[in-house]
BAKOLFI-448891 format. One record per residue: x, y, z of N, C-alpha, C in turn; residue in one letter; residue number from 1. Coordinates in steps of 0.1 Angstrom, whole numbers. Example, Ala and Ser with C-alpha at 12.3 -4.5 7.8 and 13.67 -1.06 7.14 Angstrom:
2
{n.px: 132 n.py: -57 n.pz: 78 ca.px: 123 ca.py: -45 ca.pz: 78 c.px: 132 c.py: -33 c.pz: 78 residuo: a num: 1} $
{n.px: 128 n.py: -22 n.pz: 71 ca.px: 137 ca.py: -11 ca.pz: 71 c.px: 129 c.py: 0 c.pz: 79 residuo: s num: 2} $
***
This chain:
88
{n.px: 994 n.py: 46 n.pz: -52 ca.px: 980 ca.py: 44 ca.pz: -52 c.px: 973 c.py: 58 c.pz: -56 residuo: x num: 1} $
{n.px: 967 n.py: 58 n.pz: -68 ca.px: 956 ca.py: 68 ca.pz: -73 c.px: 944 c.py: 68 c.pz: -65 residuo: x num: 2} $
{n.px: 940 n.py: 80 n.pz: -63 ca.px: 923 ca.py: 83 ca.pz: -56 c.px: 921 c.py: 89 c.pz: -71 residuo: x num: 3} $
{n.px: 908 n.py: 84 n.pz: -75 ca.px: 899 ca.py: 85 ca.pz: -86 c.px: 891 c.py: 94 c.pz: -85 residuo: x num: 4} $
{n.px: 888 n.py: 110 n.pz: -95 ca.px: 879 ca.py: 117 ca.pz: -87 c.px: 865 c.py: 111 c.pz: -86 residuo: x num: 5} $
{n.px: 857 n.py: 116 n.pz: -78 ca.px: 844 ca.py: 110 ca.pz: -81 c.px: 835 c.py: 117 c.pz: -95 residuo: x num: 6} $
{n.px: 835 n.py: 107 n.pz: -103 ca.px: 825 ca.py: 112 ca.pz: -113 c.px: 812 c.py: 105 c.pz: -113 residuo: x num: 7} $
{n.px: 808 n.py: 111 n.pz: -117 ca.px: 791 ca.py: 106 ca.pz: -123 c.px: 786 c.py: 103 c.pz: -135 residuo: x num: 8} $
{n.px: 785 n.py: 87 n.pz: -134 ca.px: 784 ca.py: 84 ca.pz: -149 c.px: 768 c.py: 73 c.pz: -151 residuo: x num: 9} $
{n.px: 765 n.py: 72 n.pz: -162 ca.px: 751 ca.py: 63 ca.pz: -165 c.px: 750 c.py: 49 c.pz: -159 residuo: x num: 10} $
{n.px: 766 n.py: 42 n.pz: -153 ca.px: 764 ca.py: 32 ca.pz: -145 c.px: 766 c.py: 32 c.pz: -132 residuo: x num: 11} $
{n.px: 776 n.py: 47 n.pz: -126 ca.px: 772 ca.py: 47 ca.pz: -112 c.px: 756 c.py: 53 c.pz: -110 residuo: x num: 12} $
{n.px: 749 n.py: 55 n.pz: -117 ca.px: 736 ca.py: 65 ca.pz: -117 c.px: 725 c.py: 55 c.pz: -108 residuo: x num: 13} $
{n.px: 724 n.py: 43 n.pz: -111 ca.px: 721 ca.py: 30 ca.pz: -100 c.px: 718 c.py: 31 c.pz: -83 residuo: x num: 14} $
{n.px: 732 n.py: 39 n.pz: -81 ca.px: 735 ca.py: 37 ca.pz: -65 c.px: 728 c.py: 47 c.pz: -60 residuo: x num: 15} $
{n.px: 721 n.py: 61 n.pz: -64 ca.px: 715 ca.py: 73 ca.pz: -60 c.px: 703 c.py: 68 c.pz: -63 residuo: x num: 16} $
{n.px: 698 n.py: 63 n.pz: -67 ca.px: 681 ca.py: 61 ca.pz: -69 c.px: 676 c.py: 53 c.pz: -58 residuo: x num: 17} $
{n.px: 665 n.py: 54 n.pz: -58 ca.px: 659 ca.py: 53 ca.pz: -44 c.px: 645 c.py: 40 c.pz: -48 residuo: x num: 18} $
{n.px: 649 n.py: 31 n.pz: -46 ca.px: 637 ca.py: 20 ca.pz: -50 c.px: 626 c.py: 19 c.pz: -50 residuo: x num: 19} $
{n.px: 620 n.py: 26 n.pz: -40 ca.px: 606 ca.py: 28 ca.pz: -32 c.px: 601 c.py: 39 c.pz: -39 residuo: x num: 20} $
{n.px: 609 n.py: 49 n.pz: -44 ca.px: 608 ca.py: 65 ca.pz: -48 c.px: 606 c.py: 63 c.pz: -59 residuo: x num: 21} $
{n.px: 611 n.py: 49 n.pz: -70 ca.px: 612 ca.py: 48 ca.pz: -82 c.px: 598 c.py: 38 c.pz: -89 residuo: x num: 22} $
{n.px: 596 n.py: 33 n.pz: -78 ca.px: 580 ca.py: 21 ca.pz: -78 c.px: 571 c.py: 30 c.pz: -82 residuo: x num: 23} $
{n.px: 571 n.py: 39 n.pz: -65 ca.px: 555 ca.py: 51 ca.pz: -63 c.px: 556 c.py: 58 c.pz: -79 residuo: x num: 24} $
{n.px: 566 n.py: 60 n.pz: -85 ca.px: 567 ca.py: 69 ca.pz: -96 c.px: 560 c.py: 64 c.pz: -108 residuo: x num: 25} $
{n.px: 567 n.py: 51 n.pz: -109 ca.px: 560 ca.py: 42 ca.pz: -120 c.px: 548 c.py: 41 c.pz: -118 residuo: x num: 26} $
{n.px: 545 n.py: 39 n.pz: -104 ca.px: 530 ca.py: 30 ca.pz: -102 c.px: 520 c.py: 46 c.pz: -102 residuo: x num: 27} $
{n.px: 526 n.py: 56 n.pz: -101 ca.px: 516 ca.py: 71 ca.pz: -103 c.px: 516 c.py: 71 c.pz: -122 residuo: x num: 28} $
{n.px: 524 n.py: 72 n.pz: -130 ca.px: 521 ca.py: 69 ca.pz: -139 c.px: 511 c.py: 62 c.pz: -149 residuo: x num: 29} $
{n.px: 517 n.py: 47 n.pz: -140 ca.px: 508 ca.py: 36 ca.pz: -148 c.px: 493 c.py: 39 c.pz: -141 residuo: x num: 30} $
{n.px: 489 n.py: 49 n.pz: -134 ca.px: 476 ca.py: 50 ca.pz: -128 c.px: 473 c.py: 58 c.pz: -135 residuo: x num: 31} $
{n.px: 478 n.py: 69 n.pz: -138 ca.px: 472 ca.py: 84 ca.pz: -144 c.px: 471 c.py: 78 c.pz: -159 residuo: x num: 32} $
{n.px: 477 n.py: 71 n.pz: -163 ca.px: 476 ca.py: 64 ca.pz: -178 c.px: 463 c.py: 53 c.pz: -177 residuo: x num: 33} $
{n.px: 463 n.py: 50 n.pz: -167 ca.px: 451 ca.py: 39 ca.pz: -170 c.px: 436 c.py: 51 c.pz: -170 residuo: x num: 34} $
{n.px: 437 n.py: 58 n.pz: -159 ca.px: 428 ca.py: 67 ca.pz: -157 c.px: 420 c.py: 76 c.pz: -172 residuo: x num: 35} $
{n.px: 437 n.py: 81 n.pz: -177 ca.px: 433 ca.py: 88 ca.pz: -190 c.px: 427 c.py: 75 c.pz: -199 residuo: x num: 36} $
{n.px: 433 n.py: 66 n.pz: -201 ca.px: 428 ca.py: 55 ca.pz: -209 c.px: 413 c.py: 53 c.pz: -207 residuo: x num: 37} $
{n.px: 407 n.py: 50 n.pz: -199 ca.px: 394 ca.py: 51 ca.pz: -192 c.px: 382 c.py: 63 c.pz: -202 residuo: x num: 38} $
{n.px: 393 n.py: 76 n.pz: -194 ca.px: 380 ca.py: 87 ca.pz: -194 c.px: 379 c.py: 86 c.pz: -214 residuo: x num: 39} $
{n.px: 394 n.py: 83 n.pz: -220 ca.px: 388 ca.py: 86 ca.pz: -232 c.px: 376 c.py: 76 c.pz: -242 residuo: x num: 40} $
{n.px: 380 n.py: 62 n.pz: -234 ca.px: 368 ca.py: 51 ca.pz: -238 c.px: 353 c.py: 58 c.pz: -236 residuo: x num: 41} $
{n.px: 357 n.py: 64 n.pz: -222 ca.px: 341 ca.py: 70 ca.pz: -219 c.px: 338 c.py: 77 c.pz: -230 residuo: x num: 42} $
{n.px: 346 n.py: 94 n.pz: -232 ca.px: 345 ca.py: 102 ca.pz: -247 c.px: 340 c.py: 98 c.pz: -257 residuo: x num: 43} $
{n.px: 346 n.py: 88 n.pz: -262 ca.px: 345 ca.py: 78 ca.pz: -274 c.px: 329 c.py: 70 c.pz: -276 residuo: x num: 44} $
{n.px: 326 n.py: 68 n.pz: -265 ca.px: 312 ca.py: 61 ca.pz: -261 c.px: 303 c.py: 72 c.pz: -265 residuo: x num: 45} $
{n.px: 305 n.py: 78 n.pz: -258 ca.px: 298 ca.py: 94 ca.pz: -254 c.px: 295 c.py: 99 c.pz: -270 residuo: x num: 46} $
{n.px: 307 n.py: 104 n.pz: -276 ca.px: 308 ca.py: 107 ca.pz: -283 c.px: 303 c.py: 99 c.pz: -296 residuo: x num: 47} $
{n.px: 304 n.py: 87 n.pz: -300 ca.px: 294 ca.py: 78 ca.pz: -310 c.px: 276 c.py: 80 c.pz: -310 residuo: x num: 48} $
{n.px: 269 n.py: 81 n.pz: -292 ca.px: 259 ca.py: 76 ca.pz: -292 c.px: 256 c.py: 92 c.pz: -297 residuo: x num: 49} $
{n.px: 261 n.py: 104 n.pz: -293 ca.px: 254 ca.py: 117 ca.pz: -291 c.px: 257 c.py: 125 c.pz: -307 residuo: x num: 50} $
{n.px: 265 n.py: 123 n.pz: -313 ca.px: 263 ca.py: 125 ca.pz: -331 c.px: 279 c.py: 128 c.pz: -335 residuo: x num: 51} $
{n.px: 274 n.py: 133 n.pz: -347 ca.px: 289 ca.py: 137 ca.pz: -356 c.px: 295 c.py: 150 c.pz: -349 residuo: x num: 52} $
{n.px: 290 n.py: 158 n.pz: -345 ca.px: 296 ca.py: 172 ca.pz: -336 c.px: 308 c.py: 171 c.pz: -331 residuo: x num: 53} $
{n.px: 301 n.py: 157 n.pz: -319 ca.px: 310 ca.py: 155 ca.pz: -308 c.px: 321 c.py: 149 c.pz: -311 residuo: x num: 54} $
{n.px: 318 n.py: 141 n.pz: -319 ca.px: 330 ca.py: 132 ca.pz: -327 c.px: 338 c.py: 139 c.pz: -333 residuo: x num: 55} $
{n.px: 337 n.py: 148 n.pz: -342 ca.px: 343 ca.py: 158 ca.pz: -348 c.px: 354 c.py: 168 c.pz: -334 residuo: x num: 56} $
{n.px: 344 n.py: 171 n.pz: -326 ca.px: 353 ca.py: 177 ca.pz: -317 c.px: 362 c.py: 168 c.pz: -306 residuo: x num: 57} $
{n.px: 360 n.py: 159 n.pz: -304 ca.px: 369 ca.py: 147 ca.pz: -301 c.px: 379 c.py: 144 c.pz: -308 residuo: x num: 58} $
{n.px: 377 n.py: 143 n.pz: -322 ca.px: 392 ca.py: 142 ca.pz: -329 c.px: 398 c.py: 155 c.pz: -333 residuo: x num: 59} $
{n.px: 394 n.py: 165 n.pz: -327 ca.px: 405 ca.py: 181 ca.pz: -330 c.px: 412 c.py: 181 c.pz: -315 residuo: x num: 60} $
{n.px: 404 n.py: 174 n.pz: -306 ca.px: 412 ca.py: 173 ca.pz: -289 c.px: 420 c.py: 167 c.pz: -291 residuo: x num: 61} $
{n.px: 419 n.py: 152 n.pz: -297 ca.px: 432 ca.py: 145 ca.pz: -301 c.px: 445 c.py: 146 c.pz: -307 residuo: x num: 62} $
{n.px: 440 n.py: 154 n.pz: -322 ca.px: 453 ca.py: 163 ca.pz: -327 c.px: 456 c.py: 172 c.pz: -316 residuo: x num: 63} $
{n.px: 452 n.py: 184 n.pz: -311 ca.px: 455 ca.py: 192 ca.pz: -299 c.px: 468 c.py: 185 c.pz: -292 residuo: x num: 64} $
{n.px: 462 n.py: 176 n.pz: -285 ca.px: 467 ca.py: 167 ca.pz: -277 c.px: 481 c.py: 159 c.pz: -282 residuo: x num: 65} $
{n.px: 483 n.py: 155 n.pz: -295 ca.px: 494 ca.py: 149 ca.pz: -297 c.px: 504 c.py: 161 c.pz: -307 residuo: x num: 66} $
{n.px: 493 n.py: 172 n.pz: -310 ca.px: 506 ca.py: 179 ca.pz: -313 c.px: 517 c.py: 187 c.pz: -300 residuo: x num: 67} $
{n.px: 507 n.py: 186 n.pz: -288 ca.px: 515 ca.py: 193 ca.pz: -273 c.px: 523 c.py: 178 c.pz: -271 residuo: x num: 68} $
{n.px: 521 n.py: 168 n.pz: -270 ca.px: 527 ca.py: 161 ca.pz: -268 c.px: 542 c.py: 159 c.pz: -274 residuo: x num: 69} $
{n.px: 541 n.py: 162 n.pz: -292 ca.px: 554 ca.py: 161 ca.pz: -296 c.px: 559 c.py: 176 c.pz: -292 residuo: x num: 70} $
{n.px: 554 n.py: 186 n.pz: -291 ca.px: 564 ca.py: 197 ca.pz: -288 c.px: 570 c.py: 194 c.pz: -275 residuo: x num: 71} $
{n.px: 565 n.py: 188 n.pz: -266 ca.px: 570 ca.py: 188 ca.pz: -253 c.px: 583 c.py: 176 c.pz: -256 residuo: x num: 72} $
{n.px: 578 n.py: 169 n.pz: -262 ca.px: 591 ca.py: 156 ca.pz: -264 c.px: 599 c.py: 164 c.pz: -268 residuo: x num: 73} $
{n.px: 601 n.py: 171 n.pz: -282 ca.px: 612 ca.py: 183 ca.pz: -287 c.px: 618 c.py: 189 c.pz: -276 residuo: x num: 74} $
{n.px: 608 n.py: 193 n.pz: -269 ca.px: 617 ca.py: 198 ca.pz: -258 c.px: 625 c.py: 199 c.pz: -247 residuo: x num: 75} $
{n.px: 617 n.py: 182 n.pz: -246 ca.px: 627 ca.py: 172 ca.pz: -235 c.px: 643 c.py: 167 c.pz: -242 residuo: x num: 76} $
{n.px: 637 n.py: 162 n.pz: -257 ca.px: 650 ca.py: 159 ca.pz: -262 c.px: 662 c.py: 173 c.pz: -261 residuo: x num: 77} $
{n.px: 657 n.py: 180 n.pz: -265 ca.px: 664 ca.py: 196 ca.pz: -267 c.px: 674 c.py: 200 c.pz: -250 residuo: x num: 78} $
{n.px: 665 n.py: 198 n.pz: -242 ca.px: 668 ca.py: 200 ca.pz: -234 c.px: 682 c.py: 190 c.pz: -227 residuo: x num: 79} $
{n.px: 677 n.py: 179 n.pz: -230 ca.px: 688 ca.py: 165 ca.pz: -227 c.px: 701 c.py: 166 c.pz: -235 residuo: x num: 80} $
{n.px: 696 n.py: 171 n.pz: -247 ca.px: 709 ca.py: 174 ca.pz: -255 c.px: 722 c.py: 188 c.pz: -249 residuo: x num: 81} $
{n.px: 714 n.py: 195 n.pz: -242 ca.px: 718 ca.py: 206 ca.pz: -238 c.px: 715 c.py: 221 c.pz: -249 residuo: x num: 82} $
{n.px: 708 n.py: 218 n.pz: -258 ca.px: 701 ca.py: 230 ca.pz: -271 c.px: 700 c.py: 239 c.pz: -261 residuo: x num: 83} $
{n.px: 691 n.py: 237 n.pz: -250 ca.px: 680 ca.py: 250 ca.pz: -243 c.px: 687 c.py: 252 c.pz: -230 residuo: x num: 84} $
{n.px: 693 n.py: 265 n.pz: -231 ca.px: 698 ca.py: 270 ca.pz: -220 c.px: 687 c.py: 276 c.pz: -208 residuo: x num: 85} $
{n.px: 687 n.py: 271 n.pz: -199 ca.px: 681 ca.py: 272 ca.pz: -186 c.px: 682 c.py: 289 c.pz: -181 residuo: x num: 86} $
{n.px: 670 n.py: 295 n.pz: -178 ca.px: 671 ca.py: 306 ca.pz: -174 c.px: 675 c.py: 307 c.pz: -157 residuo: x num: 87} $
{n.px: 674 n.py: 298 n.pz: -147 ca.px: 675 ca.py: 302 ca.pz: -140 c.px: 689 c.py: 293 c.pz: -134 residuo: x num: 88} $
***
């Protein structure tokens, strides 16, 4: 009889997660997402009735915003890949 070491792999990864811990997670997400979804309809409102300025500066927030977005993905991928060594 072999004892198998214990490894850790993407299908034992199931038995450590915590169901309740994994809901509140989703369900804090899908709130902060609805929330942002919200405030930016407000912007967008806002921003149409009060002139071209605002509008103009509404869509440089947005680039802003989705260019930090893809760096941060780069650097999630990067990181998952193992690219970025961890300083601490």
């Amino acid at each position: 009889m072999s004892i198998r070491p214990s490894v850790s792999t993407v299908f034992t990864l199931a038995e450590s997660i915590d169901p309740q811990e994994t809901a509140l997670c989703f369900s804090g997400i899908i709130g902060v997402t609805i929330v942002l979804d919200l405030m930016i309809e407000l912007l967008n409102e806002v921003c149409e009735h009060n002139g071209h300025v605002y509008l103009e500066l509404a869509r440089s927030l947005y680039q802003e915003l989705m260019m930090l977005g893809i760096i941060s993905f780069v650097i999630f991928l990067m990181n998952a890949e193992g690219c970025v060594a961890h300083a601490l």
